[in-house]
C-alpha positions as CSV (number, residue, x, y, z in Angstrom):
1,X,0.9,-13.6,-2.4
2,X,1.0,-10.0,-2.5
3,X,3.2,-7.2,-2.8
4,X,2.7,-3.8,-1.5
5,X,4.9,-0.7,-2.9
6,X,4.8,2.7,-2.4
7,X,7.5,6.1,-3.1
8,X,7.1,9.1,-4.6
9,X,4.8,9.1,-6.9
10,X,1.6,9.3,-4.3
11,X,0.4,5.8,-4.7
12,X,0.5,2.7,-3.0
13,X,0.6,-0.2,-5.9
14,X,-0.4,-4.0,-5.3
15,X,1.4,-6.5,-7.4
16,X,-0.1,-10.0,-7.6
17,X,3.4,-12.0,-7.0
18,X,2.4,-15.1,-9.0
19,X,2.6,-13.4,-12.2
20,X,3.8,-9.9,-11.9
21,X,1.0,-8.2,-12.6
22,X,-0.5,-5.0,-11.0
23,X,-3.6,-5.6,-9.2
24,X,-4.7,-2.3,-8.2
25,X,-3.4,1.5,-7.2
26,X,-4.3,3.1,-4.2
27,X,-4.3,6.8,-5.3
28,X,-5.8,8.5,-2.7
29,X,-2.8,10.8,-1.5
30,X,-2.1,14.0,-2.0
31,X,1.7,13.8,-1.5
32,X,4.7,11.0,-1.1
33,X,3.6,7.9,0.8
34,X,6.5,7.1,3.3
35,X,5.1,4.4,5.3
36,X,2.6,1.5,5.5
37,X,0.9,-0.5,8.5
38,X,-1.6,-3.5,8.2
39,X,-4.0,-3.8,11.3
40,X,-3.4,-6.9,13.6
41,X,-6.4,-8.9,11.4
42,X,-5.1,-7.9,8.3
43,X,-8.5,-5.8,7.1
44,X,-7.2,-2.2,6.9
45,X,-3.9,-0.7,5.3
46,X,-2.6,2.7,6.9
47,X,-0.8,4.4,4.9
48,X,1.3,7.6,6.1
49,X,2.8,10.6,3.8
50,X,5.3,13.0,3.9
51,X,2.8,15.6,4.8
52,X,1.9,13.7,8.2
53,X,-1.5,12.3,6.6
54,X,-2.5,8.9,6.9
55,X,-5.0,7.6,4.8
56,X,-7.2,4.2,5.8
57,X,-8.0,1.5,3.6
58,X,-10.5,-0.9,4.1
59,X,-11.1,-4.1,2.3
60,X,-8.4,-3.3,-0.3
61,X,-7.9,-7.3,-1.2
62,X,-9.3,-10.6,-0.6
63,X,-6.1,-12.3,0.4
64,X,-4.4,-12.2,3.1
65,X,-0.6,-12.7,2.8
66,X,1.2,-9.7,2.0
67,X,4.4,-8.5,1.6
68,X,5.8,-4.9,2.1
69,X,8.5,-2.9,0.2
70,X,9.2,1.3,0.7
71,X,10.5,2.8,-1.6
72,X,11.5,6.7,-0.6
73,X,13.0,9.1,-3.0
C-alpha cells in the first residue's frame, strides 16, 4: 500500500507503507498543492494548488491501493 502527501512545500510525495520509505516526489508545481484526486480506474493523479493549477499525472505507480493525506499550512 501507498501513501500519498502533499503541503506546502510544492510536492506531492509517495511513501511505500510497508516500510516507510519514500518512493518518489512529484515536483512538478510551481506553488502549494492543496488537493488531490485519483481518476475512477486509478491511472491518473490530479493534483490542485493554491494558485488554481492542476497538474495531471499519468502512470505515477504500478499499484493500485492508495491512501491519501493533506497536509495545508
Amino acid at each position: 500500500m501507498y501513501l500519498f502527501s502533499t503541503g506546502a512545500d510544492s510536492n506531492v510525495n509517495i511513501w511505500d507503507l510497508s516500510n516507510g520509505a519514500l518512493v518518489s516526489c512529484l515536483g512538478e508545481h510551481s506553488d502549494s498543492v492543496i488537493s488531490m484526486s485519483f481518476s475512477r480506474e486509478g491511472t491518473i493523479l490530479a493534483s490542485g494548488m493554491f494558485s488554481f493549477h492542476v497538474v495531471l499525472f499519468k502512470q505515477f505507480i504500478q499499484h493500485t491501493t492508495y491512501f491519501c493525506l493533506f497536509f495545508v499550512t
